[in-house]
C-alpha positions as CSV (number, residue, x, y, z in Angstrom):
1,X,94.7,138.3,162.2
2,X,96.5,141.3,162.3
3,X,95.1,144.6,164.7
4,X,97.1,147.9,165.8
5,X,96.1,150.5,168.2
6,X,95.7,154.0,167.9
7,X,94.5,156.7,170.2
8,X,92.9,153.8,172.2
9,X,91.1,152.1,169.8
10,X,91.7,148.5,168.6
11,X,91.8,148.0,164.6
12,X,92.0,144.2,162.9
13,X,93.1,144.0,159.7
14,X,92.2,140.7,157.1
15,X,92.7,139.5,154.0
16,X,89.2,139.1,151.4
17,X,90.0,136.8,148.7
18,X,87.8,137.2,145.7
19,X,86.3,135.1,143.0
20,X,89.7,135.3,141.2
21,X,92.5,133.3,142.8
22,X,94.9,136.9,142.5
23,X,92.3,139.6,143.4
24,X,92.6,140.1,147.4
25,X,91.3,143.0,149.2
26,X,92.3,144.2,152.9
27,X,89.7,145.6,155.1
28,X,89.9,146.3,158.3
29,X,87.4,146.3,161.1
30,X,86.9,146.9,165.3
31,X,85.6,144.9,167.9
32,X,82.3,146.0,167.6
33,X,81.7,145.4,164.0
34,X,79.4,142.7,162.8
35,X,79.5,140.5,159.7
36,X,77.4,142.4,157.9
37,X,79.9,145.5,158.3
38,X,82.7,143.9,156.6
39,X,80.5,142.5,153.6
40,X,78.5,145.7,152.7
41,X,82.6,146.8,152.5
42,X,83.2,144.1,149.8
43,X,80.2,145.0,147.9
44,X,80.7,148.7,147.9
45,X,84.0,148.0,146.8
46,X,83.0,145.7,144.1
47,X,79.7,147.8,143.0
48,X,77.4,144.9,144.2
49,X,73.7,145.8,144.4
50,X,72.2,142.8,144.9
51,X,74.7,141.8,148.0
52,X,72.0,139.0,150.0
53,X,73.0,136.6,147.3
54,X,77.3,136.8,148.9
55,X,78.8,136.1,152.2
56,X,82.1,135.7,153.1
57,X,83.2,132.0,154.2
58,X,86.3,131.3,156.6
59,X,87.9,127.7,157.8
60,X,88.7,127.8,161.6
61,X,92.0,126.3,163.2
62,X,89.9,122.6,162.9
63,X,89.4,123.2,159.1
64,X,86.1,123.4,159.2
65,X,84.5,126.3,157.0
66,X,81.9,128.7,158.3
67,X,79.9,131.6,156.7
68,X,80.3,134.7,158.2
69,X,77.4,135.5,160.8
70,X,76.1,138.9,159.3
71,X,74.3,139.2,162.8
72,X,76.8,138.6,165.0
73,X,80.1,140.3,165.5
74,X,83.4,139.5,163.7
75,X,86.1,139.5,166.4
76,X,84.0,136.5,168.3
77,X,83.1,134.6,165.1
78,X,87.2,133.9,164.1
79,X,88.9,134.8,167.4
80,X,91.2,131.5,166.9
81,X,91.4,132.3,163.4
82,X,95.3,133.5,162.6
83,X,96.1,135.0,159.5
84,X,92.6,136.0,159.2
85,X,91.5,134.9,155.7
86,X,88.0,135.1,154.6
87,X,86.9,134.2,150.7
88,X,84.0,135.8,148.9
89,X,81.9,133.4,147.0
90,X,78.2,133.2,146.1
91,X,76.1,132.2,148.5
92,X,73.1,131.5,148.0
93,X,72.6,131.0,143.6
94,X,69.9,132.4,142.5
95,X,66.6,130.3,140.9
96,X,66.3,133.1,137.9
97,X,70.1,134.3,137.5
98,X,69.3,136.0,134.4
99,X,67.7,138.5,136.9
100,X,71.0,139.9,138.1
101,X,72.4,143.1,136.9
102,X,75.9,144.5,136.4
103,X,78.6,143.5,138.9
104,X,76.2,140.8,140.3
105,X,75.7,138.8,137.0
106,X,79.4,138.9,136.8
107,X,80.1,137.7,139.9
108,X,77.8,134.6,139.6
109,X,79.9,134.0,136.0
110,X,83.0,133.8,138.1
111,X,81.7,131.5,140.7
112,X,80.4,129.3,138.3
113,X,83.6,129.5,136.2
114,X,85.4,128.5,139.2
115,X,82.9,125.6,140.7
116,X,83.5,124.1,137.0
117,X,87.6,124.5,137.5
118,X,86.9,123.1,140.4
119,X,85.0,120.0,139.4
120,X,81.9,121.5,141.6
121,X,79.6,122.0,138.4
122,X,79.7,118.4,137.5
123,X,78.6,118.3,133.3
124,X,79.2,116.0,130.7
125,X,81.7,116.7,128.1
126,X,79.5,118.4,125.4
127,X,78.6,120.7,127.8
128,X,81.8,121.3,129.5
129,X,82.7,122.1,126.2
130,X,80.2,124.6,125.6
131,X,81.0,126.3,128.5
132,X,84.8,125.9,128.1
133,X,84.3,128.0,124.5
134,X,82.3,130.9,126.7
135,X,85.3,130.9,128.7
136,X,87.8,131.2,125.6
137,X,85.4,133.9,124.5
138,X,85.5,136.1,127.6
139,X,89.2,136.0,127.9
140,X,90.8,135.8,124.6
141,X,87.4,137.3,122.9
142,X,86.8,136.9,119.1
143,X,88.1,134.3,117.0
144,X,91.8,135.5,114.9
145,X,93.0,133.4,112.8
146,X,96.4,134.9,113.1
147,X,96.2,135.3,116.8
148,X,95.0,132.1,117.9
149,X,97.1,129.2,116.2
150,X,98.2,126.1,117.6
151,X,96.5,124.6,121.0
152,X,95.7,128.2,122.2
153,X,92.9,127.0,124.0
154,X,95.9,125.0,126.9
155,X,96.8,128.0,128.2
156,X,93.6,128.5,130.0
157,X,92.3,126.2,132.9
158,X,88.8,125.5,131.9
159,X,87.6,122.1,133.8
160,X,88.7,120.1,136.3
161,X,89.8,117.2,134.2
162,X,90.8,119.2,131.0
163,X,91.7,116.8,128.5
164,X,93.3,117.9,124.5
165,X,89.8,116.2,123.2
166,X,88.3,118.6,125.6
167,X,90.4,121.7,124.1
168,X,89.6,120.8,120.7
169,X,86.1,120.6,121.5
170,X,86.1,123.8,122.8
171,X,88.7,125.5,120.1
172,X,85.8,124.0,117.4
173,X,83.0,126.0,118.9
174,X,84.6,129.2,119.4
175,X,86.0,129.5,116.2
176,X,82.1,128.9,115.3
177,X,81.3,131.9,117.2
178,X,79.9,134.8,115.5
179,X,82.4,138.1,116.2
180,X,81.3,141.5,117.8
181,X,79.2,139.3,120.5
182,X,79.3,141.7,123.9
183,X,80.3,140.3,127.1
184,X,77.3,140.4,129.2
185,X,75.5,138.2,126.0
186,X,78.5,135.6,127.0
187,X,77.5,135.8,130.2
188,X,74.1,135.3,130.1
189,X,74.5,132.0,127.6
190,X,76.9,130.6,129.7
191,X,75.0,130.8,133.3
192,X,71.5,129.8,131.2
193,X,74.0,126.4,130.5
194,X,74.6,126.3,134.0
195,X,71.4,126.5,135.7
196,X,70.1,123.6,133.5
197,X,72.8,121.6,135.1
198,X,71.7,119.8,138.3
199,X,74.8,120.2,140.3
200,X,74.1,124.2,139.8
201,X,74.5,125.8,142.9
202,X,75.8,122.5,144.8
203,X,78.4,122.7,147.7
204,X,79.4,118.9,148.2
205,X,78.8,118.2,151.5
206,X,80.7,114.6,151.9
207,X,78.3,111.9,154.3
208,X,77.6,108.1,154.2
209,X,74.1,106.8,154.4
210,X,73.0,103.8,156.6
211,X,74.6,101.0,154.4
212,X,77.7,102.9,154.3
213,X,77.6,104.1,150.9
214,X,80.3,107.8,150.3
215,X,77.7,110.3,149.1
216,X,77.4,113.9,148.7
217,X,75.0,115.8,149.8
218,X,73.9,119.6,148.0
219,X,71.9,122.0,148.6
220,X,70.5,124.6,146.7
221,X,67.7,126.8,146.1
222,X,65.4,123.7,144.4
223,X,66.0,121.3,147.7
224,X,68.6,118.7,149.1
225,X,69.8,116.0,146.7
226,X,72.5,113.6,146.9
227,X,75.4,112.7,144.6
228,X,77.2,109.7,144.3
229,X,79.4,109.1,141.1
230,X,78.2,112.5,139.7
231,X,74.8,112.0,139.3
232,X,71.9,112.7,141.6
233,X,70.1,109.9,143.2
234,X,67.7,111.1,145.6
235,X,66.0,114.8,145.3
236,X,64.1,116.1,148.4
237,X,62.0,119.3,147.4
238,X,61.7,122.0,149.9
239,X,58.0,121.7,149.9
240,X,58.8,118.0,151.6
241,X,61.2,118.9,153.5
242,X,58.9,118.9,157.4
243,X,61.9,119.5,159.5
244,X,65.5,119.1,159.8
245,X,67.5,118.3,162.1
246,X,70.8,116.8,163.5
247,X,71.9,114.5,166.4
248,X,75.7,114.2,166.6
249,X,77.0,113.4,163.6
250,X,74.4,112.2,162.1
251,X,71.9,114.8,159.6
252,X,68.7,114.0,159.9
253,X,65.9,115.1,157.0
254,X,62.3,114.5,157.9
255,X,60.3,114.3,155.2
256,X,56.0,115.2,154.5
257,X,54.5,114.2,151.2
258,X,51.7,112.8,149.5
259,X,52.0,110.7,146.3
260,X,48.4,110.3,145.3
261,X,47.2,113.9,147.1
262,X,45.2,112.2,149.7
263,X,47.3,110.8,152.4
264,X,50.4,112.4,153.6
265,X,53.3,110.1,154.4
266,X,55.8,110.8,156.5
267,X,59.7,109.6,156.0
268,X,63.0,110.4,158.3
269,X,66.2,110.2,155.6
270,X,69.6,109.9,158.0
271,X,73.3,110.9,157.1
272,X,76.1,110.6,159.0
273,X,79.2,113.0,158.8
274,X,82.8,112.9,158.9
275,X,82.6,114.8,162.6
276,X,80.2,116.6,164.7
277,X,81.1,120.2,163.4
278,X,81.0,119.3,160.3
279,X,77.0,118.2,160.8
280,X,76.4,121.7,162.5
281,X,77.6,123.0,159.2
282,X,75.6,120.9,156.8
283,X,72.4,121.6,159.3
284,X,73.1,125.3,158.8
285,X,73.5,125.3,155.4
286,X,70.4,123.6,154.6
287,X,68.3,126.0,157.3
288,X,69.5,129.4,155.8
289,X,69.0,127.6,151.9
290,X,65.7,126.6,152.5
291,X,64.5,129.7,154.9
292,X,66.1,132.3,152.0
293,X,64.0,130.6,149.3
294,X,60.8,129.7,151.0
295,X,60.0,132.4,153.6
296,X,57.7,135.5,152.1
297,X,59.7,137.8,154.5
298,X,62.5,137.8,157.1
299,X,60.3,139.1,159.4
300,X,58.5,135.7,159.3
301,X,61.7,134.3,160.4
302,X,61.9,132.5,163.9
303,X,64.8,130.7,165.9
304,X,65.5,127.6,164.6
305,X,66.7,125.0,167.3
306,X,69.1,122.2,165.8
307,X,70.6,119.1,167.9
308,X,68.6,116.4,169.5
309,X,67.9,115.3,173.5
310,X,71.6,113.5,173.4
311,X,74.0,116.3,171.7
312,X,74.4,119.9,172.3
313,X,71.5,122.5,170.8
314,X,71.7,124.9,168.6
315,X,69.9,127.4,167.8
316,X,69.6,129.7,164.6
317,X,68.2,133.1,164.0
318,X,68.1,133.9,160.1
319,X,69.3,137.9,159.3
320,X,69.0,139.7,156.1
321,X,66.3,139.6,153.6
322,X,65.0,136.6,151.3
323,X,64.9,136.1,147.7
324,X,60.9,137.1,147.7
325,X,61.7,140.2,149.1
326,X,64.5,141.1,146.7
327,X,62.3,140.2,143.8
328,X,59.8,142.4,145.3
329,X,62.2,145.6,145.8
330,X,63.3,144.9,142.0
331,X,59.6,145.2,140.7
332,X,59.2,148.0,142.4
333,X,62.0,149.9,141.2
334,X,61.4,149.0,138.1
335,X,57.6,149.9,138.2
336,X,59.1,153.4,140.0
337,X,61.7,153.6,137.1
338,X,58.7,153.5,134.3
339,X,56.7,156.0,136.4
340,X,59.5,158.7,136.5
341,X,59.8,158.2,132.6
342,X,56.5,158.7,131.5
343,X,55.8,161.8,130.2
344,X,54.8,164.8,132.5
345,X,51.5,165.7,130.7
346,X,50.4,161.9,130.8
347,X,51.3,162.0,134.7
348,X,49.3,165.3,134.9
349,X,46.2,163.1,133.6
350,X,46.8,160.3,135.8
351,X,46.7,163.1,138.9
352,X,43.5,164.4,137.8
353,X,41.0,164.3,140.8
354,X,37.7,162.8,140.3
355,X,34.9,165.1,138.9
356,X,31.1,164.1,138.4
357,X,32.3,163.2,134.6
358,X,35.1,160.5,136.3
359,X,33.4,158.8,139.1
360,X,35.6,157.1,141.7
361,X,34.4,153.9,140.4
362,X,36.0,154.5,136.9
363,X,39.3,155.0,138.7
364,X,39.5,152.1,140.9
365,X,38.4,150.0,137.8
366,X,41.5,152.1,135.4
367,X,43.8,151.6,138.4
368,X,42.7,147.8,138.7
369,X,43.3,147.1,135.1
370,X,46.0,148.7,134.6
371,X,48.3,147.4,137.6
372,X,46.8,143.7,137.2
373,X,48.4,143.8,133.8
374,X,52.0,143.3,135.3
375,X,54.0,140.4,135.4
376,X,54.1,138.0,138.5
377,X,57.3,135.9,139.5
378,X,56.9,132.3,140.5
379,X,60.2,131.5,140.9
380,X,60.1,130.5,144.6
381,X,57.4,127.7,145.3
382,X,55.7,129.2,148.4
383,X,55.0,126.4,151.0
384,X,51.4,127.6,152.3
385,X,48.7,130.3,150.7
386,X,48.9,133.5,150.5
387,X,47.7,135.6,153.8
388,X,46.1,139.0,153.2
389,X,49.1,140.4,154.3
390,X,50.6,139.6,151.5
391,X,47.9,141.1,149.0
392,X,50.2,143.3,147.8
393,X,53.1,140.9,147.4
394,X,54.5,140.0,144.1
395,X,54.6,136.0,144.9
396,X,51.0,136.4,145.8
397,X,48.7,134.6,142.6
398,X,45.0,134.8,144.0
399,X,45.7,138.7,144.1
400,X,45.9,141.3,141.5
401,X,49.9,142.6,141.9
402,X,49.7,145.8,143.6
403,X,47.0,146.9,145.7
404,X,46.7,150.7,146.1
405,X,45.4,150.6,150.1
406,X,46.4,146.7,151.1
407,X,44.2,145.8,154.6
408,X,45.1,143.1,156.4
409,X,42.1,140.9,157.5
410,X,44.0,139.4,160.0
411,X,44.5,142.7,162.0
412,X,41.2,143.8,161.9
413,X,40.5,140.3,163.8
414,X,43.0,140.5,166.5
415,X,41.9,144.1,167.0
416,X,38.5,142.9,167.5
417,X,39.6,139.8,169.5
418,X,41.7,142.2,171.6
419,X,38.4,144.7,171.8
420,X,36.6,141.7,173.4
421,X,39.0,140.6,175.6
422,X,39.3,144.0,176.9
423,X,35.6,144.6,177.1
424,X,35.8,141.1,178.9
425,X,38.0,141.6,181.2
426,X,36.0,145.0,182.0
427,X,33.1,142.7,182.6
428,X,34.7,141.1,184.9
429,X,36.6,143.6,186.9
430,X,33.1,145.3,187.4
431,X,31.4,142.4,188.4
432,X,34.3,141.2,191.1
433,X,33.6,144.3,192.0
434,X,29.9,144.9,192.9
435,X,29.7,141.3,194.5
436,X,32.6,142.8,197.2
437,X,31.0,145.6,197.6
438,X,27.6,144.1,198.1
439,X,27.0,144.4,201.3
440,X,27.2,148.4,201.8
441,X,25.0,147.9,199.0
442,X,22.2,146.1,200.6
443,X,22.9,148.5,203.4
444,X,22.2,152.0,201.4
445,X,18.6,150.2,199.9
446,X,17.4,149.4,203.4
447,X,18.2,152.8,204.3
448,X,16.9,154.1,201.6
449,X,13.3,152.1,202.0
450,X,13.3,153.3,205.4
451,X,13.9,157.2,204.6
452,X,11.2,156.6,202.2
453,X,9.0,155.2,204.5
454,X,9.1,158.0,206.9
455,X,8.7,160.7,203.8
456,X,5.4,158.8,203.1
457,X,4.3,158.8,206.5
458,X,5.0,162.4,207.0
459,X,2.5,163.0,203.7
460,X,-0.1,160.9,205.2
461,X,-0.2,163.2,208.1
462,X,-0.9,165.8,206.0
463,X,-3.4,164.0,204.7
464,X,-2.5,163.0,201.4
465,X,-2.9,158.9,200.2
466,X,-4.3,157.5,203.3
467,X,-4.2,153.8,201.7
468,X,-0.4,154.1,200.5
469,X,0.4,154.9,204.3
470,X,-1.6,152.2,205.6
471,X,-0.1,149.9,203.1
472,X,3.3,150.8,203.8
473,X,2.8,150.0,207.4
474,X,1.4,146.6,207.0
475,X,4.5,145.6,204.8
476,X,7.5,147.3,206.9
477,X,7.4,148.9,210.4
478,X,10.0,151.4,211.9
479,X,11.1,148.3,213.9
480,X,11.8,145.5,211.5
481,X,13.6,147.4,209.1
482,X,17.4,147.9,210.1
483,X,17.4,144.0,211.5
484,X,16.5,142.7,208.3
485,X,19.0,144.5,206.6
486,X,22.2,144.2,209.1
487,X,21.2,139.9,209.0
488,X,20.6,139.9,205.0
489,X,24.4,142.4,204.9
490,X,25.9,139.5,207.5
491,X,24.4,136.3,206.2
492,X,26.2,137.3,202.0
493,X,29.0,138.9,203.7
494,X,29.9,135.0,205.3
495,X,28.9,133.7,202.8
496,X,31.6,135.6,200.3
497,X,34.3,134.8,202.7
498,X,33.2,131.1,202.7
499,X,33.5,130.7,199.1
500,X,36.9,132.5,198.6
501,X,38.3,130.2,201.9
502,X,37.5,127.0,199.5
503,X,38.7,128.7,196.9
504,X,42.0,129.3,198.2
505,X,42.3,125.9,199.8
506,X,41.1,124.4,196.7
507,X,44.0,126.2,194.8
508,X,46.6,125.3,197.2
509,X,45.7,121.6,197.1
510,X,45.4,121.4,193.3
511,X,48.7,122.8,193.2
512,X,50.4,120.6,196.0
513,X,48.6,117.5,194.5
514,X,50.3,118.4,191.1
515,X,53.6,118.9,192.5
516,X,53.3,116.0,194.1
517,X,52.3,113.8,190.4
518,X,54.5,115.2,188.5
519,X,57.7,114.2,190.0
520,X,57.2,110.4,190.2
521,X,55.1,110.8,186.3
522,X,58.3,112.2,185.1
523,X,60.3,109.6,186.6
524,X,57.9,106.7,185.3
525,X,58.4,107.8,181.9
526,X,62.4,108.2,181.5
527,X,62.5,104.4,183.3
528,X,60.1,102.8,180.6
529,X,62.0,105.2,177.6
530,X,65.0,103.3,179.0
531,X,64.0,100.0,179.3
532,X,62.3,100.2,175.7
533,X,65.0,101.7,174.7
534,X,67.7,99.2,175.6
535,X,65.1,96.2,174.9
536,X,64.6,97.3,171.0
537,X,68.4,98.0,170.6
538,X,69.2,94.1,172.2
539,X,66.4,92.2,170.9
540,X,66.4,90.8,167.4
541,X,62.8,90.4,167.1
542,X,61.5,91.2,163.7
543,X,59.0,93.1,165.1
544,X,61.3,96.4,166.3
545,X,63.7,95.7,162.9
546,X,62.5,99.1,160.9
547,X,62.6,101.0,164.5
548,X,66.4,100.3,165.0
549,X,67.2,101.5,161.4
550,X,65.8,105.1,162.4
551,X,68.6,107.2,162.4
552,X,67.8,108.3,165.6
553,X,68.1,104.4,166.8
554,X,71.3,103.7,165.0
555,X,72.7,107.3,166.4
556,X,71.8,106.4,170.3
557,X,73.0,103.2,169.2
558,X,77.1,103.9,168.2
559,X,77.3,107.0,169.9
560,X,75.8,106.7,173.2
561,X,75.0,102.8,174.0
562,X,77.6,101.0,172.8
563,X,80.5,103.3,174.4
564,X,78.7,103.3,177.9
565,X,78.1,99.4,177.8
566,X,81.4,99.2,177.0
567,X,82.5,101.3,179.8
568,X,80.0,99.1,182.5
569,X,81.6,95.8,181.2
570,X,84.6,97.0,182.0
571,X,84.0,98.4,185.7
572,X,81.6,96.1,186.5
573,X,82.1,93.0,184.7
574,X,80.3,91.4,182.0
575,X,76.7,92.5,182.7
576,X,75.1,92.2,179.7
């Protein structure tokens, strides 16, 4: 990693190497640049739209590779990194890659052309064939017969174990090939080939399952599999996938499914890697894969915690935008696209406001028709329904496609739960109120009875409603009045102060008394979690035999238990 400075600020240079082992780039970059900085750079550069399907991978002083964090800034990601060398690749393959356009299909067709030089696109030979002629096409194009004599086709590097049967194989169908084909028709035959293939978009991730047994773990945009010999032996779907997590070295998958649709059963798959960092890798892979193919929208996106109660966590924010959301922007364009070419007297028609002869209900049921009549994707499986606020989405089935005013149910409910909680705690507030303020209540109405005594009285003087005076003065007297109301005002006014004393004193002791349990519950429970624990991993009882092969058991096991009983046999003898 390279940097000079100039007028103060601090400039690092690197090295981008591209999908061709010759093309490089040099970029440069500051302190304060993030991941995403320096890729948008390699996809201007390159005339990549559709830039969420890249990254840019490095390998750290350990040899250990990492994908650039887009989030997170450059300098802190590969401070130990010197020369600073970062490769371009495809990250994340894409489930329809016929949907590509331009630089982006061409892209893929070089990553795949490399995975199968690389051996990463594992095929069998008819169709490494096949795709060895698509090669020959691109780069030497149309069959001459005067051009192309002899073994032409062993100047190019087409497989990983490139035999002459392969080359004839290969020579045979291109010479097949019917001339004047264009390149992006080669490209589009040879990725169709590809993403039939079941190691398509596979990194092999090298682990050992819990007899031992090399295997290699991919993941791609379907699920995680795993490899052994070339072929795939186990497949877990997305959809299955509950949770994943890792615990040292060892990768843990737990798994959710149902085979007849009634019960769910519930499965924890275990594979152990070649180191610790290596795990976090694998983990973080399989986190970004599945989130970037099964979320609706980043924004649904929360922080994923990785690393069990004996390791170190991690946790995982994903940035950038999912494949639903880039399907989405593409519909969109292209619905914008068609809208800008239609013709400006039929748009004129289309802007027409409503009159008496074109009701409002005539419109919604044109617009309706009309928009419900465009294709939906279904190439990601979503993993729950669709919410309303996805009515206008384009992964949405139990929706027409676009709605022209969407209106999320759900908001209108939390508005309405808000309005009641507010109205609520209005209730409240008032009535905490009135009951403090009770007594100078009470006080004001005997004040008030007694000023309207005395008015009465002063009209029976004159005269007027003799019996009204009279009863008035059988039922309260000049004399009675104010004591009733100060001993009424001082018996509730006690009485307030009495209940908020308990109150209080009941609060305090509630919260000493839990203070007080929780301390020796806590300690109850991690004694009997160790004394389980150590009794299941020394007993041979049948009973606790499919509870020591959880991966979990067999992790605690060789990484934690045997090293510190070890350790105690040593210092303190032989006590167990």
């Amino acid at each position: 990693m390279f940097k000079s400075r100039s007028e103060g600020n601090v400039v690092y240079k690197c090295t981008v190497r591209l999908l061709e082992d010759l093309d490089v780039l040099e970029c440069e970059f500051q302190p304060h640049h993030k991941g995403s900085f320096l890729l948008d750079y390699v996809c201007e550069q390159l005339e990549i739209t559709e830039k969420d399907y890249f990254g840019l991978r490095f390998v750290d002083s350990a040899k250990q590779r990492h994908w650039l964090d887009l989030a997170k800034t450059i300098i802190k990601q590969v401070k130990d990194v010197d020369p600073l060398v970062l490769s371009f690749r495809v990250k994340f393959y894409p489930a329809d890659p016929l949907r590509l356009t331009n630089n982006g299909k061409l892209m893929l067709y070089q990553q795949l052309k490399r995975d199968l030089r690389h051996g990463r696109l594992y095929c069998s030979a008819g169709e490494a064939a096949a795709l060895g002629a698509l090669i020959v096409q691109d780069e030497l194009g149309d069959f001459d017969a005067e051009a192309h004599t002899g073994e032409y086709v062993s100047s190019l590097k087409i497989a990983l174990r490139q035999s002459e049967q392969l080359e004839k194989k290969a020579m045979e169908l291109h010479q097949k090939r019917e001339p004047g084909q264009e390149a992006v028709a080669v490209y589009d035959e040879f990725v169709g080939i590809a993403r039939s293939l079941e190691t398509y978009g596979i990194d092999p991730h090298p682990v050992k399952d819990h007899r031992g047994t090399q295997l290699y773990l991919g993941i791609n945009f379907s699920g995680i599999s795993t490899f052994a010999a070339g072929r795939r032996t186990q497949h877990f779907r997305w959809p299955e996938v509950h949770k994943i997590n890792f615990e040292g070295k060892m990768f843990i998958i737990h798994l959710a499914y149902s085979e007849d649709r009634r019960e769910v059963k519930k499965h924890t798959v275990g594979f152990k890697c070649p180191s610790g960092a290596a795990c976090r890798y694998v983990w973080r892979c399989s986190i970004e894969q599945m989130l970037f193919f099964t979320l609706p929208t980043s924004q649904h996106a929360s922080v994923v915690s990785g690393g069990g109660f004996f390791s170190w966590g991690t946790k995982f924010r994903y940035s950038g935008r999912t494949e639903r959301e880039l399907m989405s922007e593409a519909l969109q364009a292209l619905r914008q696209q068609k809208l800008n070419n239609t013709s400006p007297s039929k748009r004129k028609a289309q802007s027409v406001p409503a009159t008496p002869s074109s009701p409002q209900g005539d419109l919604a049921e044109i617009r309706k028709s009309r928009y419900s009549s465009l294709p939906r994707s279904t190439m990601s499986e979503p993993l729950g329904g669709c919410g309303d606020h996805m009515a206008s989405s384009v992964y949405c089935t139990d929706n027409p496609l676009p709605m022209l005013e969407t209106v999320s149910e759900e908001a209108r409910k939390t508005n309405g739960e808000s309005n009641d909680h507010l109205s609520d705690y209005y209730f409240r507030d008032s009535f905490d109120h009135s009951s403090s303020e009770s007594g100078f209540t009470a006080a004001n109405s005997a004040n008030a009875i007694g000023e309207h005594h005395h008015r009465h009285g002063a009209s029976s003087s004159g005269g007027h409603h003799p019996h009204l005076h009279h009863h008035h003065r059988q039922a309260y007297t000049t004399d009675n009045i104010p004591a009733l109301a100060i001993h009424s005002v001082t018996n509730h006014a006690a009485s307030i102060i009495q209940q908020q004393n308990a109150s209080n004193s009941a609060k305090n002791a509630k919260k000493f008394s839990l203070v007080q349990a929780f301390v020796p519950s806590f300690v109850f429970v991690v004694v009997v979690l160790i004394v389980s624990a150590i009794y299941i991993l020394e007993t041979d009882s049948e009973l606790f035999a499919s509870m020591r092969n959880w991966p979990e058991m067999i992790c605690l096991r060789y990484q934690y238990y045997q090293p510190l009983k070890e350790f105690l046999a040593k210092k303190f003898g032989a006590i167990f």
